[in-house]
N, C-alpha and C positions, 0 to 999 in steps of 0.2 A: 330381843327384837320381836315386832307383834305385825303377823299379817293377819290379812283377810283374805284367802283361798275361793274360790267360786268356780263353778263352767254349767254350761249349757243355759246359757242367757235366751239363746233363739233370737236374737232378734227383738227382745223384750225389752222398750226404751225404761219403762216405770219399770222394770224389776231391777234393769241396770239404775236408776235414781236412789230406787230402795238402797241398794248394796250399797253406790256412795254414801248415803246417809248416816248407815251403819260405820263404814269406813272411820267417817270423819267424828261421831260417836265414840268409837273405841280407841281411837285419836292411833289407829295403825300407822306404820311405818313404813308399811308395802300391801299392793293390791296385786294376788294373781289371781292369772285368768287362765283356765285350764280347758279350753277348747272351746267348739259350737255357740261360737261369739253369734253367729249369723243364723239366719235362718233358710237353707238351699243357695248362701253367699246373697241371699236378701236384708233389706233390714240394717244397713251397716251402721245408720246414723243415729245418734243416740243413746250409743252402747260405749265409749272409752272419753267421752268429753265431760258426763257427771263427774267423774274419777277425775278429772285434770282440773274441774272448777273448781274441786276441793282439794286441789294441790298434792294429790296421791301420785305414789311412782307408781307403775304398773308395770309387770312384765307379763307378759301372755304367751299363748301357742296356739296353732289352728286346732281345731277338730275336723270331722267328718263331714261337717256341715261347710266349712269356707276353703278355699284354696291357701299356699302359703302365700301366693302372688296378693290373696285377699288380705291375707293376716299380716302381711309386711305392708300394704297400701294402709290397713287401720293403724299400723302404730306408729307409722312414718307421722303420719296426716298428723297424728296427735302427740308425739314426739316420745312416746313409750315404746319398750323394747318388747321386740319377739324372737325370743330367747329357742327356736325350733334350731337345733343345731348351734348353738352357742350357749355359752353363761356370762351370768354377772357375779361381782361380789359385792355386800352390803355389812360393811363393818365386819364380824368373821363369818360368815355367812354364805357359802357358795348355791348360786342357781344355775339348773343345767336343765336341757328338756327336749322334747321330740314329741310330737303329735300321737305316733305310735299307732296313726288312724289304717285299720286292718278290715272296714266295710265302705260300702259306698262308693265316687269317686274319686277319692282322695286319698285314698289309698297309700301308703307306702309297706313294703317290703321288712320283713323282719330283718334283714342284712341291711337294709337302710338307716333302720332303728337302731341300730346298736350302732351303727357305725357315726350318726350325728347324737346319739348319746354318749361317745365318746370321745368325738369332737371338744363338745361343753364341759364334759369331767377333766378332760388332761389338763384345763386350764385353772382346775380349781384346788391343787397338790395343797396350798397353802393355807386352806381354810380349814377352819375349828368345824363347821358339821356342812355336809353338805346335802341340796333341798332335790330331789326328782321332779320334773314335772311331764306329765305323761296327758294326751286325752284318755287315751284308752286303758285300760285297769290291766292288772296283771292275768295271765294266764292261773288257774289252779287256786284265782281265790277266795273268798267267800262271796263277794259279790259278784263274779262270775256266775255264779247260780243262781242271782237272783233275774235271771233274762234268759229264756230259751232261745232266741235271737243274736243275743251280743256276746261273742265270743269274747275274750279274754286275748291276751298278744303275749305270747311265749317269748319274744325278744325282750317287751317290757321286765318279765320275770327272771330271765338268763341276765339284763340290766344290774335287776339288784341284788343278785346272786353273786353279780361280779366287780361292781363301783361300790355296795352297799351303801348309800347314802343314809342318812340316819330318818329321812322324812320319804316317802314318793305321794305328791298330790296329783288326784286323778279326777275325773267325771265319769262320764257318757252315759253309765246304767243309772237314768234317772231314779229306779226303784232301791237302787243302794244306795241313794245317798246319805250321809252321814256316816254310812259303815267305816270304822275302823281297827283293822285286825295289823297281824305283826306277821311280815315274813322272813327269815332270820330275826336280826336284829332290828330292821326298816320297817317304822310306822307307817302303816298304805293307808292314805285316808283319800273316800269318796267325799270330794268336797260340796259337790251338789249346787241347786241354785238358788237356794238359801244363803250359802256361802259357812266360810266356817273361819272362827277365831281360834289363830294358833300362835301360841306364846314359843318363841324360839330360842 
């Protein structure tokens, strides 16, 4: 299975264009969207319709930047999932995720966190690898340091310490994007807004 991984679009209609383009280039099988779809919940238009005129599934999560009330209006509208507290599966393939957003107004709670991340894992027992998707990066890890600002989410990190998924796709520290390190077993990749091609 081959996605295409992204977040912190902003609000960006031609970078969202771009990534479709890509998308449909690498002839992906899944598009996700790992938060800060909006810009201050601005900007909605233009950012999940490229994806769908190229026939992409999409599953996404809020970030910091949109409400979930926002992030469930965008994927309704455009008939893609926002998998914040739930998962899907795709052939053996399990998706689960939580915003995990720890600044700003949209806030949720490390006991939130874990608790709608493990909403989306119970349902996934029967899948061959299963996918994290977080906005917010782990506590304690390499890209945590790359932002005096942007903390890290200790539940994110207690997450894969405890579901171990074999992948957790992340955003928000625009300056790490691309980083990817291993924590136990789980490849933690900053997907960035480039986006990233991941063979599964």
């Amino acid at each position: 299975m081959k996605i295409l991984a992204a977040g912190d679009i902003h609000g960006d209609s031609k970078l969202a264009e771009k990534l479709a383009k890509k998308a449909e280039k690498e002839k992906v099988d899944l598009v996700v969207l790992c938060g800060d779809l909006t810009q201050a919940e601005n900007s909605t238009s233009g950012i999940l319709g490229p994806f769908v005129k190229k026939n992409k599934k999409v599953l996404l999560i809020p970030g910091n930047h949109e409400s979930i009330a926002t992030a469930d209006f965008m994927a309704e509208l455009y008939g893609v999932k926002n998998i914040h507290g739930y998962s899907v599966k795709y052939k053996d393939v399990g998706f689960f995720g939580a915003s995990a957003t720890n600044v700003g107004i949209h806030q949720i709670s490390d006991g939130e966190t874990l608790r709608l991340l493990k909403q989306g894992f119970d349902h996934l027992k029967d899948v061959k690898k299963k996918i994290m998707v977080t906005h917010t990066h782990p506590s304690g890890s390499k890209m945590e340091k790359f932002s005096n600002f942007v903390r890290g989410s200790d539940a994110v990190t207690k997450a894969i310490k405890k579901f171990k998924p074999e992948y957790l796709l992340c955003s928000h520290v625009h300056e790490a994007e691309g980083l990817e390190e291993k924590i136990g077993n789980t490849k933690v990749i900053n997907v960035g807004r480039e986006g990233k091609i991941i063979n599964l």
